[in-house]
C-alpha positions in Angstrom: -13.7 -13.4 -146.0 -13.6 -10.2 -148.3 -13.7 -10.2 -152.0 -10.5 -8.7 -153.3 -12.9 -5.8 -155.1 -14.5 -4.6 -151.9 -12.9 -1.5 -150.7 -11.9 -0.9 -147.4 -14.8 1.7 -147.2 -17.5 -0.8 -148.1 -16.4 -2.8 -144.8 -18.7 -1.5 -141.7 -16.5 0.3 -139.1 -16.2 -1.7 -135.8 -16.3 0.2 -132.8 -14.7 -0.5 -129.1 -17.0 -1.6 -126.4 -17.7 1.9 -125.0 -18.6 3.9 -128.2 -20.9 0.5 -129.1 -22.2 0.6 -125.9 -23.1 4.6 -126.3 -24.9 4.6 -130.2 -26.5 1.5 -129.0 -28.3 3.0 -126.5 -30.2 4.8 -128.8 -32.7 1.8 -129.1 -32.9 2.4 -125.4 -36.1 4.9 -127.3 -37.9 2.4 -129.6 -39.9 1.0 -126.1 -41.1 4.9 -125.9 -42.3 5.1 -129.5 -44.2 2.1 -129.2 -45.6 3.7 -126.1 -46.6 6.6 -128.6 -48.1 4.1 -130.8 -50.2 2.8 -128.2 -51.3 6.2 -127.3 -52.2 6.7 -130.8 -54.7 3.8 -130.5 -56.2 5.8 -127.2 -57.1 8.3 -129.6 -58.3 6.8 -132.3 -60.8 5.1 -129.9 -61.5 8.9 -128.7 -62.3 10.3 -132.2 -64.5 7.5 -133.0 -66.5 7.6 -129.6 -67.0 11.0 -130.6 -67.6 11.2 -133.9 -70.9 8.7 -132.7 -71.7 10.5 -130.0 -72.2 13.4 -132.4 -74.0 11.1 -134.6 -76.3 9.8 -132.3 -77.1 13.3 -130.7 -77.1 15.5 -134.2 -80.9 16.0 -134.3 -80.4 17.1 -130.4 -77.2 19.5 -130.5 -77.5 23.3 -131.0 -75.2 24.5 -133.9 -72.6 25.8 -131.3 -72.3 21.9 -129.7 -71.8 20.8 -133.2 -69.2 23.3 -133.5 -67.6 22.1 -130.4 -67.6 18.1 -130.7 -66.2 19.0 -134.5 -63.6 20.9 -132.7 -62.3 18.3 -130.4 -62.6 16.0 -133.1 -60.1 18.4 -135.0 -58.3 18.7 -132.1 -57.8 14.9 -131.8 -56.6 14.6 -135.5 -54.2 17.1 -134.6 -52.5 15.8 -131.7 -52.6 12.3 -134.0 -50.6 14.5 -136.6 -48.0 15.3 -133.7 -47.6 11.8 -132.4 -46.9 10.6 -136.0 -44.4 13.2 -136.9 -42.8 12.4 -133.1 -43.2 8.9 -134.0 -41.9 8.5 -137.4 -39.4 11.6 -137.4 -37.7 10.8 -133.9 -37.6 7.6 -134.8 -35.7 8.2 -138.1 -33.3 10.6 -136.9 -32.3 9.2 -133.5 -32.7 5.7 -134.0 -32.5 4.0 -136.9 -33.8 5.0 -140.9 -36.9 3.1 -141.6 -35.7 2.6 -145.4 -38.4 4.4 -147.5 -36.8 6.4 -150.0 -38.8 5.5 -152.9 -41.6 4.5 -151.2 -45.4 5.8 -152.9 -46.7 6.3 -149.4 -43.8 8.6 -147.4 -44.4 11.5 -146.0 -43.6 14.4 -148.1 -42.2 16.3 -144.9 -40.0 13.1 -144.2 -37.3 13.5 -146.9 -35.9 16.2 -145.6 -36.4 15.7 -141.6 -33.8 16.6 -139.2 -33.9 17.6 -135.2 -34.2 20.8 -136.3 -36.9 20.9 -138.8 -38.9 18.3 -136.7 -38.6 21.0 -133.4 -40.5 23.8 -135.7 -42.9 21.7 -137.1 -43.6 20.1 -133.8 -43.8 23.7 -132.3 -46.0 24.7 -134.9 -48.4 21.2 -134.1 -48.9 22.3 -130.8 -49.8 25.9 -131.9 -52.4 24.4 -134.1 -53.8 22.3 -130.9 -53.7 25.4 -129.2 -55.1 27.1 -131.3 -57.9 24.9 -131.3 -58.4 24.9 -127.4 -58.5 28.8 -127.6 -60.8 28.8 -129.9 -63.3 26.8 -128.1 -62.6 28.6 -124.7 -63.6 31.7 -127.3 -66.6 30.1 -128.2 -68.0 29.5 -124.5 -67.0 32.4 -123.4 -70.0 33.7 -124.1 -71.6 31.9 -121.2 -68.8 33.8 -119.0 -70.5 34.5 -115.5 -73.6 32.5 -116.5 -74.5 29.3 -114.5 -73.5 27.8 -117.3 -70.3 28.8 -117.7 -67.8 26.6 -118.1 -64.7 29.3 -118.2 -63.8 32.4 -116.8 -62.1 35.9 -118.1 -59.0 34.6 -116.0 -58.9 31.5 -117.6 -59.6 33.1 -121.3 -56.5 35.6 -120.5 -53.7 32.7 -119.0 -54.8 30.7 -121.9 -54.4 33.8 -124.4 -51.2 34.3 -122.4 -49.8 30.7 -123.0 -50.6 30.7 -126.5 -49.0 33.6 -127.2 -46.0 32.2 -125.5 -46.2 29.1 -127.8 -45.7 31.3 -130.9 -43.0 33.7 -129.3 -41.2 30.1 -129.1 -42.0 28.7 -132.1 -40.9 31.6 -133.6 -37.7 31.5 -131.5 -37.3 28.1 -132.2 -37.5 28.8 -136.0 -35.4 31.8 -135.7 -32.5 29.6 -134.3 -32.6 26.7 -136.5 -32.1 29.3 -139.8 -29.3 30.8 -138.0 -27.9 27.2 -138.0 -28.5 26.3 -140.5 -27.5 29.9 -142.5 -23.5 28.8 -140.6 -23.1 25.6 -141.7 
C-alpha cells in the first residue's frame, strides 16, 4: 500500500518479462569477478613466494637479479592494480553500485568511473605491465647470444613492436573517449 505523500516517481518502475529478463542478466558477470577475485589470491601467493625467495637468496643475488625479482614483484602489484580496477569498476558500472559514496576508504578514481574512463585507465595498466616486461627483456639483453641468454634481438624487437602498439591504442582509445565525451 502507498502512502498518499509518495510520488509516483519514488515507486520503482516494473518491467515486462523480457526487458527483466535482459538487465537481469547482467549478474550473469558477478560469477566472473569472483573468478578475478580468486585470481587475485593466485597472486598474492606469487608476490609473497617471491618477495622470500628474494629474502632468503639476498646475500646470493648479483645486483641485476635483485633488480629483476623486484621487477616481477612490481610487475605483480601491477597486474593486482588492474584486476582491482576490472573488479571493482566493471562491477560498478555493469552490474550493480556497491554503495560507497561517502565511504573513508574508496578509491579516488572510483567517483567518477565510467566504461570509458575505465577502458583508458585499463589501457594505460597494461602499458605499465608492459612496460615492466620490456624493461627486463632490456636488462638481459645484455646476455644476447651468450649461453646464457635468455632472449634474443628478435624477441627484444616483437616485444618493442607490441608495446608500441599498446600505446598507439591507448592513445586511440583515449583519443575516442574525449571525442565522446566533447559531443555529449
Amino acid at each position: 500500500m502507498s502512502t498518499p505523500d509518495a510520488s509516483p516517481s519514488d515507486q520503482p518502475v516494473r518491467l515486462k518479462p523480457l526487458p527483466l529478463l535482459i538487465f537481469s542478466s547482467r549478474w550473469l558477470q558477478l560469477p566472473l569477478y569472483v573468478g578475478l577475485i580468486v585470481a587475485q589470491c593466485v597472486y598474492v601467493f606469487l608476490f609473497i613466494k617471491e618477495l622470500i625467495h628474494l629474502v632468503q637468496h639476498a646475500w646470493e643475488f648479483t645486483e641485476q637479479q635483485i633488480m629483476l625479482v623486484v621487477l616481477g614483484l612490481i610487475d605483480v602489484v601491477m597486474i593486482s592494480n588492474l584486476l582491482v580496477m576490472v573488479i571493482v569498476g566493471g562491477y560498478e558500472t555493469f552490474v550493480s553500485r556497491l554503495g560507497l559514496k561517502g565511504h573513508p576508504d574508496q578509491p579516488e578514481w572510483l567517483s567518477h568511473v565510467n566504461a570509458g574512463v575505465l577502458k583508458v585507465k585499463l589501457a594505460m595498466a597494461i602499458i605499465g605491465i608492459s612496460s615492466i616486461h620490456l624493461l627486463r627483456t632490456f636488462i638481459e639483453a645484455g646476455a644476447i647470444g651468450t649461453a646464457t641468454g635468455r632472449v634474443t634481438e628478435t624477441g627484444v624487437m616483437w616485444q618493442t613492436i607490441i608495446h608500441m602498439a599498446f600505446i598507439l591504442s591507448a592513445i586511440g582509445i583515449a583519443w575516442v573517449d574525449r571525442m565522446t565525451q566533447t559531443r555529449n
